[in-house]
N, C-alpha and C positions, 0 to 999 in steps of 0.2 A: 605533520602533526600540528594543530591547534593550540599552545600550551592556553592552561587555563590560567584566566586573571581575576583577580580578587579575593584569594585565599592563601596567598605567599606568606610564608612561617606558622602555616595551620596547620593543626589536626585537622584531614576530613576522611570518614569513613567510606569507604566504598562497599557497596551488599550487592553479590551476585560477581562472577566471575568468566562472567560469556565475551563475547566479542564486547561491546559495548561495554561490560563493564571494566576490559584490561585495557579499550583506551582511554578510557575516562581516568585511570587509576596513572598511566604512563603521561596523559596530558596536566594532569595533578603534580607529577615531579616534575613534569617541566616546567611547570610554574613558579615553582618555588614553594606547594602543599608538601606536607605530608603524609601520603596516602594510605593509610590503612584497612586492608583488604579481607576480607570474608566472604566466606560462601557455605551454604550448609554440605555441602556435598566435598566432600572427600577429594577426587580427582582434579573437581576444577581448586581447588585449593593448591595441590601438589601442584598442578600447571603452573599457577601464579609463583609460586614461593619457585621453583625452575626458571621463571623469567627474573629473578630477584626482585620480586614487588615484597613487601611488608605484609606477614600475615595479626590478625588481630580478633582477637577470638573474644563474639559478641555475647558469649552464653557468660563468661566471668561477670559477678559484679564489677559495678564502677567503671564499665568499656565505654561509658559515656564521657568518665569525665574529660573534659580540657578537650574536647572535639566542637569543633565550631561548623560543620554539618555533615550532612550523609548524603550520600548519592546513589540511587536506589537504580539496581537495571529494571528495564519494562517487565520483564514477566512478574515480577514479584508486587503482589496487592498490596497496596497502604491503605484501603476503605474496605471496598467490597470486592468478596462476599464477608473478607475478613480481614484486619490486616495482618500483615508478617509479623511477628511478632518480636522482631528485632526492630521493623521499623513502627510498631505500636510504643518500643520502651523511649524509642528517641521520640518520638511525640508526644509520650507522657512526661520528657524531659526537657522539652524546647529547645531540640536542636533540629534548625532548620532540615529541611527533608527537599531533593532536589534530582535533576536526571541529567543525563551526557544532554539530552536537547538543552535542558535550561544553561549550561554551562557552556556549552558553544556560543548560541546569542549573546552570552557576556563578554565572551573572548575573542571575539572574530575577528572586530576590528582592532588597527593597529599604526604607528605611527608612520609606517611605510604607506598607509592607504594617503596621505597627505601628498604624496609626491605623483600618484597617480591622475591620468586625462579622465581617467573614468573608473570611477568606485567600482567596486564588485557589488555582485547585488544576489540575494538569496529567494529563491521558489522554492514553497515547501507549499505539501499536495497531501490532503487525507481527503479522507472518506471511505465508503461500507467497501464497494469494487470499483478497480480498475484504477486504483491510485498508482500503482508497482507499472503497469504500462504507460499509462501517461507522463508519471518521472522519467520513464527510458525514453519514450518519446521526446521528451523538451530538451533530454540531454542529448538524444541521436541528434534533433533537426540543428540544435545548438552547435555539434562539434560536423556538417555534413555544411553547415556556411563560415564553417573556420572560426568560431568564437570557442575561447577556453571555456569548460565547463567541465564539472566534478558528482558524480550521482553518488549518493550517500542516504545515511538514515537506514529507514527498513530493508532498504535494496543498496546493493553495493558497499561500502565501507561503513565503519562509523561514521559518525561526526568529528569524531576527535582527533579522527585516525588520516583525515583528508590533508593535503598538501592547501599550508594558506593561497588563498588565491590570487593569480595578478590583475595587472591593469585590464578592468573591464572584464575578467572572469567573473563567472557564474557555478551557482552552486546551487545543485537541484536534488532538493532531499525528499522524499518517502514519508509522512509521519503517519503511523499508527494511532486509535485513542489512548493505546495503554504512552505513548512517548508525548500526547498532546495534553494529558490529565494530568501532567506531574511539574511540567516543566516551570520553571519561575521565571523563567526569560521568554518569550516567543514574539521574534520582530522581524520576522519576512518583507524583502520587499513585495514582492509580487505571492499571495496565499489560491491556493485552488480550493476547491469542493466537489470532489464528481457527483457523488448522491446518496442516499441512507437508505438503509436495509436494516432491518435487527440480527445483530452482532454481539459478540460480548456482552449479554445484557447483564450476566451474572457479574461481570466484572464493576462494571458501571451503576449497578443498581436499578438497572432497566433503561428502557429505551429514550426517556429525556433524559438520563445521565449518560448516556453512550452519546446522545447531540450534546451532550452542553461539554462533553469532550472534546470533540470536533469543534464545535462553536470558539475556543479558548486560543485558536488558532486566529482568530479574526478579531479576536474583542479584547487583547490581552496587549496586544500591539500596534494596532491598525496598522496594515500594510498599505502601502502606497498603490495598490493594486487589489482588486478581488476577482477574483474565476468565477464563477458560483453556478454549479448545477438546479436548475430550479425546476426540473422534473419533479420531486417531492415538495410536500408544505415546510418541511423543514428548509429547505432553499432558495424557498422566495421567503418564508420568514426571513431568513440571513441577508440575502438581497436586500430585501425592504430597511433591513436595520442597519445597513452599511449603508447606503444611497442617501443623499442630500433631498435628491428630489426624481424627477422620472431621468432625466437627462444627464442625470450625473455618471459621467465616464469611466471615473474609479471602480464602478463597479461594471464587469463582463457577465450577461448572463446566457448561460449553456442549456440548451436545448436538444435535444431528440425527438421529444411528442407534439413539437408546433414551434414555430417563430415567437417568440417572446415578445408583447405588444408595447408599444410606449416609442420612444426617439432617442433613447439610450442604445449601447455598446452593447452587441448581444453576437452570438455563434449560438446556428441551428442545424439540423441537420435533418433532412424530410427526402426519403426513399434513397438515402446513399448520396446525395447530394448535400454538402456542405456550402453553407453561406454566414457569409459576416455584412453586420450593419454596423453604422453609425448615422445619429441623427436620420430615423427612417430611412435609408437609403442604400443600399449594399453597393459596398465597396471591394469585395472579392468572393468567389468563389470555387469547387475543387470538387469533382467527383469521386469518392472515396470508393465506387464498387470494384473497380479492377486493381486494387492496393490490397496484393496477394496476406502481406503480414496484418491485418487490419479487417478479417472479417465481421459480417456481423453488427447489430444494432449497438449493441455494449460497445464497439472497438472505436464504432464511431462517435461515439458517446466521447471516449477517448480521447479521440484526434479531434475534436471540439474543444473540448476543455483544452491541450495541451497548444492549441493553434492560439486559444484565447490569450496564453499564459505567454508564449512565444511574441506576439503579437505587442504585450504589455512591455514587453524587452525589446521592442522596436524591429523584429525581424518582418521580411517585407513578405507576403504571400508569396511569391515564387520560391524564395529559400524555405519556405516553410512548407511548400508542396514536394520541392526535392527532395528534403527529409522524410516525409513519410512516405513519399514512394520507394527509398530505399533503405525502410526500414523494416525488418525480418520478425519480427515478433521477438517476446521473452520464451525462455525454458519452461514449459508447464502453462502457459497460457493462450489459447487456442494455438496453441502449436503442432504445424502439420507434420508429421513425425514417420509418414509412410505411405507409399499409394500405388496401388496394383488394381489392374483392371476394370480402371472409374471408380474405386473404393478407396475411399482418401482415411486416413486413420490420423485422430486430432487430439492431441496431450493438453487436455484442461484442466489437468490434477488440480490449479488456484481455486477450482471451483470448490469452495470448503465450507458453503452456505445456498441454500434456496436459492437466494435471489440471485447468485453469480451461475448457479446450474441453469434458471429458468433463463438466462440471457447469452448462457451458448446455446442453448437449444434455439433460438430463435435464430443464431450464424447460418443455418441448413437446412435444405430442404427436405433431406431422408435424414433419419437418424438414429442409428444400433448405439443404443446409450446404455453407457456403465456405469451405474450408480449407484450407493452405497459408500459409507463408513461411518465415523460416529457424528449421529444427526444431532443438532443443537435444536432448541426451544422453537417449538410449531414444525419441526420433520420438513419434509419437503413444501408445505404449504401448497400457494396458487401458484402454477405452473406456466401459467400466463400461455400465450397463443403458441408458444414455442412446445407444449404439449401436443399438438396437432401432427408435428415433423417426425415426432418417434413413431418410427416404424415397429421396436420392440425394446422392451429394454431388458439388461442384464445384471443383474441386484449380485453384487459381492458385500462381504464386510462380516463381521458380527451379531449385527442387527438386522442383516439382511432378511430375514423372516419378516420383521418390525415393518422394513422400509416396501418390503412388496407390496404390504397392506397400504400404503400411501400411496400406490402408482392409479389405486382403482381399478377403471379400464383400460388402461393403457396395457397390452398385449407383455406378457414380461416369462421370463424365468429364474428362478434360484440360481446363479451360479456359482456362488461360496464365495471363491479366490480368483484374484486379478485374471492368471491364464487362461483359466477356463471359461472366463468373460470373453479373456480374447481372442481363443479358439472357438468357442463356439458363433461369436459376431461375426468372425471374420469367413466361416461356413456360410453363415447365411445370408451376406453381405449379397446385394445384387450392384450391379454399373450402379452409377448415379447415391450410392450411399455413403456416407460416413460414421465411420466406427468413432465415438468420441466418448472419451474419458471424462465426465463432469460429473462427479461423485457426490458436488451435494450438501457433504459431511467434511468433517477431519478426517486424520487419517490418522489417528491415533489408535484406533483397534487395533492397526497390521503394520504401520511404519511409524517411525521416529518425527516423519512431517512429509509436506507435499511434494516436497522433491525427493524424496527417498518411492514415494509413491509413483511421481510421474516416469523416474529414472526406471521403474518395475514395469511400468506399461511399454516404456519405449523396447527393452529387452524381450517382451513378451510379442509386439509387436515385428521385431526383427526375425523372431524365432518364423513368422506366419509367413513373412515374407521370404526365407531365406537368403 
């Protein structure tokens, strides 16, 4: 645990009662706060008040007074599209308003880091896709050359909830915009950027409040270090505003669609083939096509940015090729999950947007695609050249009426429900295909979230295989 510092003999509220918010509530007493906890929901209440935390009931008048701030978990809005309305009364009442992220950066360091050869140092990684594999990634190649390393954030533990770390440990967090929007601390040493896609817009206010989310990771602390995907304008915007001049090293920029020009610090990656420069000149490179867990234009997208970030932490190419070669993928993201007869069957359940569907389609070369659930703002959009690979595809969800009408030409059927996706692909699957689950949408129509979803494919899947 982290205890938290700076609020020792206070009132501070805690709203919401998930993971992140019962350790922010437990790092709170270890500090010396006293945490006062709420949640509108019943259960996760009884939870808390079961672990003996303090409940504090936000609907009475006067729950404000003599509280010196509130700590809001991510799912719950303070702007848009509206705010909660517990945390609108504390901002019509000036009390600070804050998140497990901002409260980590305040607390991390500690009088024990003074005795240490080498500080700990923090990587934390947003953006639209493919942030959730890249953190696994920095943390795989990180603990495959023997250096301590801790994955936290949206993947893995809390923040609050992680063991301090020691001499020369590292700690490689996940951030969301809903955890990047809020936070009042953010001071990474080393920050990523994979790339943007429109996401949460309703959360953000739309698509420059969804970057200038993401943005607050870079501009709020300057990290001694920047990643930065510059496949989009949003990117090399970012790039250009952190960078001194062309040559300036602080800044890594990451590439897929071309070599990034200039004599600056860049990772690209051109037909599966990864290369690193500095000062025009490459200094290493790694061919990422036969890195079974790592398919795919998007994976390498990935192992770009995560080589960058590695890199910045002084890992030398060879320990950073080891790691990815012996790294298996995450649960739900192109994960190969079954394969009979040259027909490989791929758990993409992450894919919970366009632009993460349109970039597993581009992993394969045949494709029995299952897609469908609940679509967000512009449905499936441009499908980019990874539409070409669908051999047929097989519409579940809801909306799946809705969503057939977006596939166009693309050769398709109604299938309702996950099984019958996966029965009927798996019939008319020939050698050389893969059945793969990139849905597109959320999964809120049929499951609780994407792993309830992908954990349904993989059962559905086992059924076909026996």
């Amino acid at each position: 645990m982290i205890p938290v510092r700076g609020h020792a003999g206070q009132r501070v509220v805690v709203l919401g009662l998930g993971r992140s918010g019962l350790a922010a509530a437990r790092a709170l007493a270890a500090g010396g706060a006293e945490a006062l906890c709420w949640d509108d929901g019943e259960a996760a209440r009884t939870r808390a008040e079961a672990e003996g935390l303090t409940l504090h009931d936000l609907t009475r008048p006067r729950a404000f007074d003599a509280v010196a701030a509130m700590v809001v978990s991510p799912g719950i809005p303070h702007l848009y599209p509206a705010p909660n309305a517990h945390v609108a009364r504390a901002l019509a009442e000036g009390v600070p308003v804050d998140n497990d992220i901002g409260l980590f950066f305040r607390s991390l360091g500690g009088p024990a880091w003074d005795r240490f050869d080498t500080a700990p140092r923090v990587v934390a990684i947003t953006g639209s896709n493919g942030k959730s594999t890249t953190a696994a990634l920095v943390h795989h190649c990180l603990r495959v050359a023997g250096r301590e390393s801790q994955l936290a954030g949206n993947i893995g533990r809390g923040v609050l909830d992680i063991d301090p770390p020691g001499d020369g440990g590292v700690v490689v967090l996940e951030l969301s915009s809903y955890q990047t929007e809020l936070a009042r601390a953010l001071t990474p040493d080393v920050a990523v950027f994979t790339n943007l896609s429109p996401d949460h817009l309703d959360r953000h206010g739309g698509y420059g409040g969804y970057f200038a989310a993401k943005r607050r990771l870079f501009a709020e602390g300057g990290p001694d270090r920047a990643v930065i995907g510059v496949d989009e304008p949003e990117g090399r915007y970012l790039a250009n505003q952190l960078a001194e001049g062309p040559g300036d090293d602080r800044v890594i920029r990451v590439s897929v669609a071309g070599a990034p020009g200039g004599p600056g610090w860049s990772v690209a990656v051109k037909k599966g083939f990864l290369s690193e420069a500095r000062k025009a000149r490459q200094v290493a490179s790694v061919d990422l096509r036969s890195i079974r867990g790592l398919p795919g234009t998007h994976n390498h997208q990935n192992a770009a940015a995560a080589w960058g970030a590695l890199r910045a932490l002084g890992l030398g190419p060879r320990d950073i090729e080891a790691g990815l070669r012996s790294f298996e993928g995450l649960p739900h993201r192109s994960q190969i999950v079954g394969e009979t007869g040259g027909v490989v069957f791929v758990n993409d359940s992450k894919a919970t947007n366009a632009a993460s569907a349109a970039r597993a389609l581009e992993a394969f070369p045949r494709i029995r695609w299952i897609v469908g659930g609940q679509m967000k703002d512009g449905g499936l959009g441009d499908l980019g050249p990874g539409r070409a690979h669908v051999a047929k595809a097989y519409v579940i969800g809801r909306e799946a009426a809705e969503v057939a009408l977006m596939l166009g030409d693309i050769p398709h059927e109604v299938a309702g429900d996950l099984g019958t996706a996966v029965a009927r692909a798996a019939a008319e699957a020939e050698p050389g295909d893969t059945v793969l689950l990139a849905p597109g949408g959320a999964s809120f129509d049929h499951y609780d979230n994407f792993e309830e979803r992908g954990a349904h494919f993989i059962a559905e899947v086992g059924k076909v295989l026996g």
